[in-house]
N, C-alpha and C positions, 0 to 999 in steps of 0.2 A: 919471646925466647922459647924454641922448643923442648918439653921437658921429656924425661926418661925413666920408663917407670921398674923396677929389678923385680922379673919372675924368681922363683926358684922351682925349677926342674929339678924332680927325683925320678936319676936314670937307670935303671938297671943294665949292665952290661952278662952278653952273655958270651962268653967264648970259649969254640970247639977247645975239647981240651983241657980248657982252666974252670977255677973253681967259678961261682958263679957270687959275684961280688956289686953291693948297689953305693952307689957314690951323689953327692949334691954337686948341678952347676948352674953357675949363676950367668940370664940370659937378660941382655936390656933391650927392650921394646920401645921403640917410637910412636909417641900418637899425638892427637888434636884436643885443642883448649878449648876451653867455652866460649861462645860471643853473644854478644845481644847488642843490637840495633832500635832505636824509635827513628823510623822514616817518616810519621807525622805525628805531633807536630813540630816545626823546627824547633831549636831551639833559639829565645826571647824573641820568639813571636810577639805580638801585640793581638788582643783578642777581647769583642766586648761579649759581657756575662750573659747570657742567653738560655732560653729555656728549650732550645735543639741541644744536645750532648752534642761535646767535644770527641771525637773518635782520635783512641790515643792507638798506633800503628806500627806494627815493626815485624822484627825476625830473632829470633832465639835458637841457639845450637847449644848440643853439651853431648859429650863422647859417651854418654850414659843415656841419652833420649831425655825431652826435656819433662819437669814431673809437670809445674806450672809457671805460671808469670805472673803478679802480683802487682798492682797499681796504688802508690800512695800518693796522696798530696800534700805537702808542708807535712809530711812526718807521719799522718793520718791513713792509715788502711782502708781504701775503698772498695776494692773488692778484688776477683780473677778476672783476667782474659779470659777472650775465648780463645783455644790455641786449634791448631791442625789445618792452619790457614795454608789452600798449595803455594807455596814459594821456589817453583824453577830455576829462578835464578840465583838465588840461595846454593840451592846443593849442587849449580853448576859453578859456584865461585868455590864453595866449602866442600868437595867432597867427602864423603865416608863416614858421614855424622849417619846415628840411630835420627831416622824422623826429620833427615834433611828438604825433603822434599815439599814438606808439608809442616814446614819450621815457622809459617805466619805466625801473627796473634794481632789480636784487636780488643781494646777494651773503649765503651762510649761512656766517658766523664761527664757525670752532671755538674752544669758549672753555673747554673741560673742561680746560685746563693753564692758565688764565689766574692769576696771584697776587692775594693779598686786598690790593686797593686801588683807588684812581685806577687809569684806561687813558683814552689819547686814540685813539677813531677820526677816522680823516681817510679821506673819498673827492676822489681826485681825478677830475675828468671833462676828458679831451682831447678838441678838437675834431679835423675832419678835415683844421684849416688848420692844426693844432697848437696852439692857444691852452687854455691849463690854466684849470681853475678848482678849486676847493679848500673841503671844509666841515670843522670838527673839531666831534665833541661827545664829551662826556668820562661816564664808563662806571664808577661803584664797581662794586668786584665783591667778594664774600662769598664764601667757604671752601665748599663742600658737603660731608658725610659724603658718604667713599667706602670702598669694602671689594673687595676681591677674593680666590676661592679659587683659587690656584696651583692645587696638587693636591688631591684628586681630579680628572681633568679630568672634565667633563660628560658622563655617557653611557657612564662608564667598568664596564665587569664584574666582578665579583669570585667568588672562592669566599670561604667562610666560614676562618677561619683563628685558629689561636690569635695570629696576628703582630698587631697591631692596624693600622687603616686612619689612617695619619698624612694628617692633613686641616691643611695649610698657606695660608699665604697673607698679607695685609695689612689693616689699616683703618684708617681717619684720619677723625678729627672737628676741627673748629674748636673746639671746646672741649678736645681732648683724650678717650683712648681711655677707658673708666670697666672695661669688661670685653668679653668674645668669649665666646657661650655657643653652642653647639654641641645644637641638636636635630635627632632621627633619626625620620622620621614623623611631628611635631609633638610628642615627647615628646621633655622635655629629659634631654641626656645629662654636661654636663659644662661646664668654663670652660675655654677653654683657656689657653695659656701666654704671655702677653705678653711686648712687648720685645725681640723677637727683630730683632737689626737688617737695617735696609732701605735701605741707601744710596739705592737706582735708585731706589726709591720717593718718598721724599725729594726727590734731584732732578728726577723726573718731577714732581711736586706739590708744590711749596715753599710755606712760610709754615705748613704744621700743627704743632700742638703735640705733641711727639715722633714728628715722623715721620722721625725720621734712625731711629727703633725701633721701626716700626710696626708688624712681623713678629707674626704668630700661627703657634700649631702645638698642635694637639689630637691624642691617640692615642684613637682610636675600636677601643671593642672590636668587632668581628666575628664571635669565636666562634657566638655564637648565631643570628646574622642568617637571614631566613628569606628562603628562594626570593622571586624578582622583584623589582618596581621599590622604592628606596627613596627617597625625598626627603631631604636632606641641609639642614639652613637653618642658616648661620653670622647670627647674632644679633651686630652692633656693637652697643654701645651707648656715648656719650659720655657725657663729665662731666654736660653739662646736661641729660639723659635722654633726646636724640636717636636712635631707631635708626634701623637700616639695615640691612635684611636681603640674605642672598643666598642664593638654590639652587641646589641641582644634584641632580640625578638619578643614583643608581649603581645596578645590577642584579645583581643575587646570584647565583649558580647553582646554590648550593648549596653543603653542604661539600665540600671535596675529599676528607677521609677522610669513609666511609660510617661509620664506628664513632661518629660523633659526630649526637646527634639533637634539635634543638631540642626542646622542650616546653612550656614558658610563654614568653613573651614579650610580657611586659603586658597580660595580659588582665584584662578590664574586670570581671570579675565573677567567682564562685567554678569551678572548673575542675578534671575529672579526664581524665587521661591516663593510658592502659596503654602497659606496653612489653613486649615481648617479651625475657624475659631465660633462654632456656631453655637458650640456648647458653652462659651466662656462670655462671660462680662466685662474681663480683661486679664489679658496674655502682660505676661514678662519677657524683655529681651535682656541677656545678660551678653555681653560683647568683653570677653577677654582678652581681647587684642587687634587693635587697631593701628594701622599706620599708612598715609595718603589713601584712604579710602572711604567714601561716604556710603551711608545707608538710608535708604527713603522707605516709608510705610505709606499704601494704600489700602482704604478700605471697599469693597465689593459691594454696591447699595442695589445691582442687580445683576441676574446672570452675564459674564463675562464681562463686567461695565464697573468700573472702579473710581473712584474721589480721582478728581482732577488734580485738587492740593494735598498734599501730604498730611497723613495723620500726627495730630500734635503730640509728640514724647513728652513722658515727665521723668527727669533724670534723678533715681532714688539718693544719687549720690551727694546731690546738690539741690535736689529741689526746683527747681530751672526747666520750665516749657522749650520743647526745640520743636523742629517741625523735620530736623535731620538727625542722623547720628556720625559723629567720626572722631569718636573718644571713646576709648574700655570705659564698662559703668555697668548699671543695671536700670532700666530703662521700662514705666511703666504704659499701655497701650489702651485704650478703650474699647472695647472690641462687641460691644453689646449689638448694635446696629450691622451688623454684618455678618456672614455667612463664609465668608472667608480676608485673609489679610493677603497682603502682595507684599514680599520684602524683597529690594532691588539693591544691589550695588554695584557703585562702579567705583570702580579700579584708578589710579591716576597713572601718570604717565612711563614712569618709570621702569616697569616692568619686575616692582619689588615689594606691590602691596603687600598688606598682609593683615588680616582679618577671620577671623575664629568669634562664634554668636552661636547662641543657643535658644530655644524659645520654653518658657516654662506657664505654667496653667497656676502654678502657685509661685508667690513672691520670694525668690530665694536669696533677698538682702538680708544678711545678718543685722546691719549697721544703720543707725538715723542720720539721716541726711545732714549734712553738714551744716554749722551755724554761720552763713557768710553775711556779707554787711550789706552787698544789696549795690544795687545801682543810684542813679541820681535823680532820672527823670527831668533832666536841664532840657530849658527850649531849644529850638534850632539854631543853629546861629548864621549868623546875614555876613555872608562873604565882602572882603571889602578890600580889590585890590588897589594898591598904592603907586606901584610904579614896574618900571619893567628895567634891569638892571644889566649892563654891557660890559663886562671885563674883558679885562686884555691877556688875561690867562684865566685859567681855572677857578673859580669861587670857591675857597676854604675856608672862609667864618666871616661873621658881622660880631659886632659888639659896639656898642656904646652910639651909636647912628653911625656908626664906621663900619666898612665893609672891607676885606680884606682879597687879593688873588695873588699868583706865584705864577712865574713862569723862569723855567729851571731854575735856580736857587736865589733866586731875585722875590720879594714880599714887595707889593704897591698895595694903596691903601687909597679906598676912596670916601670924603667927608660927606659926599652929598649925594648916595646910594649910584653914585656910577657916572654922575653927569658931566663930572671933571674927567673921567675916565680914564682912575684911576692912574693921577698923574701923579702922587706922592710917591717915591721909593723909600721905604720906610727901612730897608738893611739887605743885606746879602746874608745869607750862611754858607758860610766860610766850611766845607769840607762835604757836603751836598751836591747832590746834582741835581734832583729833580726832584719838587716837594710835590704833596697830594694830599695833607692829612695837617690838620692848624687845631688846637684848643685854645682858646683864650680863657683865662681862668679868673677866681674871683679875686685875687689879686695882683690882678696885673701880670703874672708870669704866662708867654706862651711857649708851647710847644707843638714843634713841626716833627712831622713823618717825614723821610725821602727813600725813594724805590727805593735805594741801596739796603735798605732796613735800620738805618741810624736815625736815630729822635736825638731833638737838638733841643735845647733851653734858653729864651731869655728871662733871665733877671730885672731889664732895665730898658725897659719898653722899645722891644726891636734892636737895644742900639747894638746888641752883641751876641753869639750863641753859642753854647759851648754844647759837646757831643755829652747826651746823660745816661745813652742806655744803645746795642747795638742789636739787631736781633736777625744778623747777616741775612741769612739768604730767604728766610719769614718773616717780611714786614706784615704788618697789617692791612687788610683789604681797605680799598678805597672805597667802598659802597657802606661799611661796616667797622666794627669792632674798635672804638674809642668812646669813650665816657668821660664826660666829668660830672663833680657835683663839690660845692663850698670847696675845701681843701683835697678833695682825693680824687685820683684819674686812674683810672681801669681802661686795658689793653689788650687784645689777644694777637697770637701768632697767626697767619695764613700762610697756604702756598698750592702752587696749585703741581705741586710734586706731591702727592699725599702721605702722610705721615712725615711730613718733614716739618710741621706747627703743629705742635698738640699743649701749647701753654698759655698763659693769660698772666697779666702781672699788677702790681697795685703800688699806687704811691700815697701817702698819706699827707705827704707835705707839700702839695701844690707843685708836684713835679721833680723835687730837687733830690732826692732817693728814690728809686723802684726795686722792687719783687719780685720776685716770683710768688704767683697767691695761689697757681692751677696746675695742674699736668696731667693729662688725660691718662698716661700711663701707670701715675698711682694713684686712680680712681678702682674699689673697691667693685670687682666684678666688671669689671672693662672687658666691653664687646674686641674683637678684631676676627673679618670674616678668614683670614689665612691671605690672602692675597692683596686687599689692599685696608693700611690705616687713617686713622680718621685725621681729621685737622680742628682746630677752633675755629669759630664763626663769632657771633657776638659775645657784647658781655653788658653786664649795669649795675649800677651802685642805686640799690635801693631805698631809699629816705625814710621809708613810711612804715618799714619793721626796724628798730632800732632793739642793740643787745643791751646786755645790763651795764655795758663799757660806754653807752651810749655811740656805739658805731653802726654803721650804716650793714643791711643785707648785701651779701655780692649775687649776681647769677651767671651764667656761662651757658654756653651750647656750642653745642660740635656737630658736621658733619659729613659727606660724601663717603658714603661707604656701606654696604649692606649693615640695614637696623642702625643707623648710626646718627639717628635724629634724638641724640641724647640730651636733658637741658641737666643743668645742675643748681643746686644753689649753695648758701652759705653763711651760718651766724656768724662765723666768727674771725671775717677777714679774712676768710681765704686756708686757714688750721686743718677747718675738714668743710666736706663736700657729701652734700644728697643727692644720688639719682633720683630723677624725682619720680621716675614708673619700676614698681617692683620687678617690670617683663626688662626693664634696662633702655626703654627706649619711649621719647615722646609719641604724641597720635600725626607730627608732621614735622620735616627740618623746618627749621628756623635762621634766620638772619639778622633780626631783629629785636631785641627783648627792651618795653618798657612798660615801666613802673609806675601804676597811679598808684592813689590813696585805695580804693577797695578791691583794687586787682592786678594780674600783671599780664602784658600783653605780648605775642609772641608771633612777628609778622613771617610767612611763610617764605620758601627757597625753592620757586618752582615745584610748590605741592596744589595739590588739593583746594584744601583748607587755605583759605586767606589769610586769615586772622584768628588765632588762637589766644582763649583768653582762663587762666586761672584764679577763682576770686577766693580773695581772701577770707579764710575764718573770721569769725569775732575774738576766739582765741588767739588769735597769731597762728604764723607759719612754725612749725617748730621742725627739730632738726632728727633725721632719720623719717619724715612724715612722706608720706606715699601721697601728690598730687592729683584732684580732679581738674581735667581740662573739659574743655566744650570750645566747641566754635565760636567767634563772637560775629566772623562776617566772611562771608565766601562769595568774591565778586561774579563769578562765573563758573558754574559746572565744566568739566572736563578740560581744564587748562592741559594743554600738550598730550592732551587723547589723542589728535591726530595733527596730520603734517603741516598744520598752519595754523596753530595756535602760540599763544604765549607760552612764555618760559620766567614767568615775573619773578625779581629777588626785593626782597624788602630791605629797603635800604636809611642810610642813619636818618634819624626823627628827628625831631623839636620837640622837648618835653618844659611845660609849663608848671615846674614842680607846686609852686605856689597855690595854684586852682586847679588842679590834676588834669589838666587837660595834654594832649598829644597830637602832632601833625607829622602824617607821613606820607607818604608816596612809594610806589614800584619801579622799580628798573628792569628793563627787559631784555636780557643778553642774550638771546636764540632762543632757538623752538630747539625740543629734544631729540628730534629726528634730522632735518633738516636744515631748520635756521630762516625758511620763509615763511614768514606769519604775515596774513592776511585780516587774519580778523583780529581789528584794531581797537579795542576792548581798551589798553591803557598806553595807548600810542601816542594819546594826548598830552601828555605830563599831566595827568589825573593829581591832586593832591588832596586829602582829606582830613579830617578834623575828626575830633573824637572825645570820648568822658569815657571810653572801655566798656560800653555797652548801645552806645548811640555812633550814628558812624555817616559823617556826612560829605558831600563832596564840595568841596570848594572852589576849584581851581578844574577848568581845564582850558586846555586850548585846542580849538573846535579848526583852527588851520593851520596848526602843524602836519610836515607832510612825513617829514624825513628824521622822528624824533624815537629814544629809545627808552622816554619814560625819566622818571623823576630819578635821579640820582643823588640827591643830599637834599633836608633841609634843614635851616640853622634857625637860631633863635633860642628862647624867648627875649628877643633884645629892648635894652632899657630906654627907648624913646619911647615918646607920649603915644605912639598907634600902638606899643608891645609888637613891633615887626616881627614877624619870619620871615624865611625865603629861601626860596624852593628851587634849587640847580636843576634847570631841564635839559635834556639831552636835544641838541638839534636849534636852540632856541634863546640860551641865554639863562636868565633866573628872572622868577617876579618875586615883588615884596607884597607881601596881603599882611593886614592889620586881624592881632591874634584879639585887638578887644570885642568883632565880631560874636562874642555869646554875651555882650552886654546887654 
C-alpha cells in the first residue's frame, strides 16, 4: 500500500494592493517503501557445514539511502554486509531510491561450526532515517567429515630414530568414525588407535557421532625413513564409507646415528644391495615389514666373488638359525670374514610386496629372545602307500575304514577303500543340490556343505538331515576353511565377490548349534584398501593352548586384498581376537592353518613362502601378544615370478592330534599372469608329512600328466595302518599309512 506523507508549507502571499498576509497549507506527497531482498541463498536450502563461507546475497532500498545491512543467525549478530554492490537491475525495477543503483550487499557466513539442523538467517537492512526492515530464510544444514593432524606439524624435520613418530590428531564423520589408516608415500602403514578423547573437539563441532572421542594417535615407525620429503596422508574413513583425507609433508634428514643404513624400503621389484662390512665382526638386519618377500645374505670371500650358499641368520627374536629372511624381526649376521655383504630380494608375484630393512653395526634389540619349546628331531618316516581309491563322485571324508563321496545330493559310501565302488547309498539330503564339504565327527553326527551355502546335520547316521545353518551366497571354499576337533566345528565364509564373507562361526555341540565366533569388520584396526574388502580363508581349533574354561585356542585368517594376509587368534572362543602383527598384517596369505603341540603352521595362498610356522612360547600364547613368524619350508624360489610358474593354495590337511604330526598337499588353480605353467614343481599330487619343523615328501605321482595338485587330505582314520588320503586332482585319491614315523 502506498503511503502519504503531510508537508506543511508556509506561504506567504503578496498582493498588489493588499496588505501582505502569510497563511499555513497542507500539501500531500507520494513516495516509495523500503524493500530488501536475499537472492542467495534460497530459502530451506539444504547445505553441508563447511569451512568455505556461505556468501549470504541480496538488494536493499530505503527512500532515505541505505545506512547498513546486518546479518544474524538463530537470533545471533554476525556481523555487516558489504553494501554498494552495482545492481542495475534493481533501480531499473525500483526507480528513485537514494543508492538505487548500487543497492547490492553481500555478507560470507562462516558456517564450518554450524550444528546438523534448522538455522534461521535474518538480514536486517537500516535506512538512513533509521527505518528497519527484515527477511528470514531458514538453512538445513548436514554434519561434514572433518579430520585434523595435531602433530606432526606441517613441514616439520626429522632424523630417522628408533623412537617412533606419534602422528595425533582428530576426525568425525556424521555417521561415525569406521577407522584412521595412516599412509607414508601412498603406501599403507597401519590403523591407528581410536577413541582417544577430545572434549575441545566435541565442543568445537557438536552433533557428531562420538566426538566427545574423536582423538586418534598412530606410532610411525621412522627407523628406516629415507632422506627428504615424505608425504604423510591420515585416511578417515566413516561408517557409511565416507573418506576424508589429510596431508602433511615431513622432511628426513637422515639418521642421526651414521651406524644405521636403510636398504630396502619398498622397492617395487627384485633388489641388491652391498654394504660394506669390513670394519664389523657382525652387522644387524632389522626388517620392519615384510610381506611375499624373501631376503638372502651373501658374503664376499674375494673381490667381486661372493658365498654360493647364503649367509646363516640368527633371528634375535626367536633364537632360530635361517639361511633366508621373510619375517619382520631383528636378525643377527657374521660378517667378520668379509669385506663386504650382498643383500638380495626378490619380490613375489603379486605386484604387492612390501618390505622396509635397515642394517645396523650395533644390536638394536631391546627384547630376549623368546622361550620356545623347540622341535622334535623325529626320524624320517618310510612312506607306505596302501591302495589307490576310485569314487564315483568326489571324495569328502573317510572315517572308520569307510570312505565316503557325493554326487549332487546323493552320500555312497565305500567299506573297503573303493573296491566295491562305492555301491552303498547311504541317504539323500533332502533340500541340496550339490554337496562339496562332509565332517564326520566324534560322535557320529555329520555334517555336509552344498554350493547353495546351506550346512545340513545328521543325528542318526546318514539316515536323515535337517538344514542347521545357511550362509546364502558365502559358503565355504572347497579347498579350505572347516575344522573339527572332539565336540567343536569351526567354519568360515568365502566368496569370490570380495567382501561379501568376512565371518567364521563355532559350534560347541557337535554341530547342533552354531555361531558367529569372527567378523572381520569388528576386528580392532581393520585394514580396507578403499576399493576392494577382504574375505575369510581358513580357520582351527587349537588343542594344545587350552583357557582356564578348559576350551580349545580358535585361529582365523583373511585375504585377497591389498595388506590383507591378516591371521588372528583367540583365547576365548571367539569374545575377542589378536591381530597377530602390530603392522596389521602377516609376512604371507595363508589358506591353511595347523596346530601341532610346539607350533602352529600356516600353508601359503600363492606366495612366497610355503610354509609358515609360529612356535610356541614355553609361556603360552597370550592374548593382545604380537607374533614371531619364520619360514618353516619354501618349495621353490619365485612361485609366479613369471608366466609359467605355479600359483599353489594350500589346501585342508590331516592333523594327527594325538602325535602332532600333519599331512598336506597344494592345489594349483593358475599362474598369475596367464594360467600356463610349465614348470611342473607340484603337478604331481606332491603330498607331505610333517612334525612343523621336519618336512618330508611322501607321496608323488611321477605320471600324472593332466593333474592340478592335491586338493584335500583326510584322516587320521581309525584303522590298524591310521590311513590318510589324499584327493588328487586328475587321478583319483591314494591311501598311505600315517604309521610311516614308526
Amino acid at each position: 500500500m502506498k503511503k502519504f506523507l503531510q508537508f506543511v508549507f508556509i506561504v506567504t502571499l503578496l498582493i498588489i494592493g493588499l496588505s501582505s498576509t502569510t497563511t499555513s497549507v497542507i500539501v500531500e506527497a507520494r513516495t516509495s517503501s523500503p524493500k530488501l531482498f536475499i537472492d542467495t541463498p534460497t530459502d530451506r536450502v539444504t547445505i553441508t557445514a563447511s569451512e568455505t563461507p556461505l556468501s549470504i546475497d541480496g538488494w536493499a532500498l530505503d527512500p532515505s539511502g541505505i545506512k547498513n545491512v546486518q546479518v544474524c543467525i538463530d537470533n545471533i549478530y554476525k556481523g555487516d554486509a558489504i553494501l554498494g554492490i552495482p545492481r542495475p537491475d534493481v533501480n531499473t525495477a525500483f526507480p528513485g531510491y537514494i543508492g538505487g543503483a548500487t543497492s547490492g550487499f553481500s555478507y560470507a557466513l562462516d558456517i564450518s561450526s554450524l550444528s546438523k539442523g534448522n538455522h534461521t538467517i535474518t538480514v536486517n537492512s537500516t535506512g538512513v532515517n533509521g527505518a528497519i526492515l527484515s527477511q528470514d530464510i531458514i538453512l538445513t544444514v548436514n554434519l561434514p567429515s572433518r579430520a585434523f593432524i595435531d602433530t606432526p606439524e606441517d613441514g616439520l624435520t626429522i632424523t630417522t630414530s628408533e623412537i617412533p613418530l606419534s602422528i595425533n590428531g582428530w576426525a568425525l564423520a556424521p555417521s561415525g568414525i569406521k577407522n584412521v589408516q595412516v599412509y607414508v608415500d601412498n603406501i599403507y602403514n597401519g590403523d591407528a588407535i581410536l577413541g582417544i578423547e577430545r572434549p575441545d573437539v566435541n565442543t568445537a563441532f557438536p552433533g557428531y557421532i562420538g566426538g566427545a572421542t574423536s582423538g586418534f594417535s598412530y606410532a610411525l615407525d621412522i627407523s628406516s625413513l629415507s632422506k627428504g620429503n615424505h608425504t604423510i596422508t591420515v585416511n578417515s574413513t566413516g561408517i557409511n564409507g565416507e573418506l576424508y583425507p589429510q596431508n602433511i609433508i615431513i622432511s628426513c634428514a637422515g639418521p642421526s646415528n651414521p651406524s644405521v643404513v636403510s636398504i630396502f624400503n619398498s622397492p617395487t621389484s627384485d633388489k641388491t644391495v652391498i654394504f660394506d662390512s669390513s670394519h664389523y665382526e657382525e652387522i644387524f638386519l632389522k626388517v620392519t615389514k615384510s610381506y611375499d618377500t624373501l631376503i638372502y645374505v651373501y658374503g664376499e670371500i674375494s673381490p667381486g666373488v661372493y658365498t654360493t650358499t647364503p649367509l646363516q641368520l640368527i633371528n634375535l627374536n626367536t633364537g632360530n638359525s635361517l639361511n633366508f629372511i621373510s619375517t619382520s624381526g631383528t636378525y643377527s649376521i657374521k660378517t667378520k670374514r668379509f669385506q663386504n655383504v650382498k643383500f638380495m630380494n626378490i619380490n613375489g608375484w603379486n605386484g604387492k610386496s612390501n618390505l622396509t630393512a635397515s642394517v645396523y653395526v650395533q644390536n638394536p634389540s631391546q627384547e630376549n629372545p623368546s622361550q620356545i619349546i623347540g622341535d622334535y628331531n623325529n626320524k624320517a618316516p618310510t612312506p607306505k602307500v596302501l591302495n589307490t581309491i576310485t569314487s564315483v563322485g568326489t571324495l569328502l571324508a573317510v572315517k572308520d575304514s569307510k570312505s565316503y563321496c557325493a554326487v549332487g545330493n546323493i552320500i555312497y559310501r565305500s567299506d573297503n577303500w573303493g573296491v566295491d565302488q562305492f555301491s552303498t547309498n547311504v541317504g539323500t539330503v533332502i533340500g541340496a543340490t550339490s554337496l562339496y564339504k562332509m565332517l564326520i565327527l566324534d560322535n557320529g553326527n555329520v555334517l555336509v556343505w552344498d554350493k547353495n551355502g546351506k550346512i545340513f546335520l545328521s543325528t542318526n547316521n546318514f539316515a536323515s538331515f535337517k538344514k542347521v545353518f545357511d550362509m546364502l551366497n558365502s559358503p565355504t571354499h572347497d579347498l579350505f576353511g572347516a575344522k573339527t576337533y572332539k565336540n567343536y566345528v569351526m567354519f568360515t565364509q568365502y566368496s569370490n565377490t570380495i567382501g561379501a564373507a568376512s565371518k567364521a562361526y563355532i559350534s560347541e555341540d557337535y554341530g547342533v548349534t552354531i555361531k558367529e565366533c569372527f567378523d572381520i569388520y569388528k576386528q580392532e584396526g581393520f585394514i580396507e584398501d578403499g576399493n576392494t574388502k577382504f574375505h575369510t580363508h581358513d580357520c582351527a581349533i587349537d588343542p594344545y593352548e587350552l583357557n582356564s574354561a578348559g576350551k580349545p585356542m580358535l585361529w582365523t585368517c583373511i585375504g585377497d586384498g591389498i595388506g590383507a594376509q591378516m591371521i588372528f587368534f583367540s583365547k576365548d572362543m571367539g569374545v575377542t581376537w589378536t591381530k597377530s602383527s602390530p603392522i596389521g598384517y602377516g609376512p604371507t596369505q595363508t589358506t591353511q592353518i595347523i596346530p601341532l603341540k610346539n607350533c602352529v603352521l600356516f600353508l601359503s595362498d600363492s606366495r612366497l613362502v610355503s610354509v609358515l610356522r609360529y612356535d610356541r612360547p614355553t609361556t603360552g600364547t597370550k592374548s593382545k601378544q604380537n607374533l614371531n613368524f619364520e619360514t618353516a619350508f619354501l618349495f621353490q624360489v619365485g612361485w609366479g615370478k613369471t608366466t609359467n610358474t605355479e600359483v599353489p593354495i594350500g589346501c585342508t590337511s590331516a592333523i594327527d592330534f594325538e602325535n602332532s604330526k600333519a599331512y598336506f598337499g597344494f592345489s594349483i588353480v593358475g599362474n598369475a599372469f596367464t594360467g600356463n605353467i610349465t614348470d611342473d614343481t607340484l603337478l604331481k599330487g606332491q603330498v607331505y608329512a610333517t612334525d612343523g619343523y621336519k618336512f618330508y615328501e611322501i607321496y608323488k605321482n611321477a605320471s600324472l600328466v593332466n593333474g592340478s595338485g592335491v586338493t584335500a587330505v583326510y584322516g587320521i582314520d581309525s584303522d590298524n595302518d591310521k590311513s590318510i588320503v589324499a584327493r588328487i586332482d586328475g587321478f583319483d585319491s591314494v591311501r598311505l599309512s600315517s604309521k610311516m614315523w614308526d
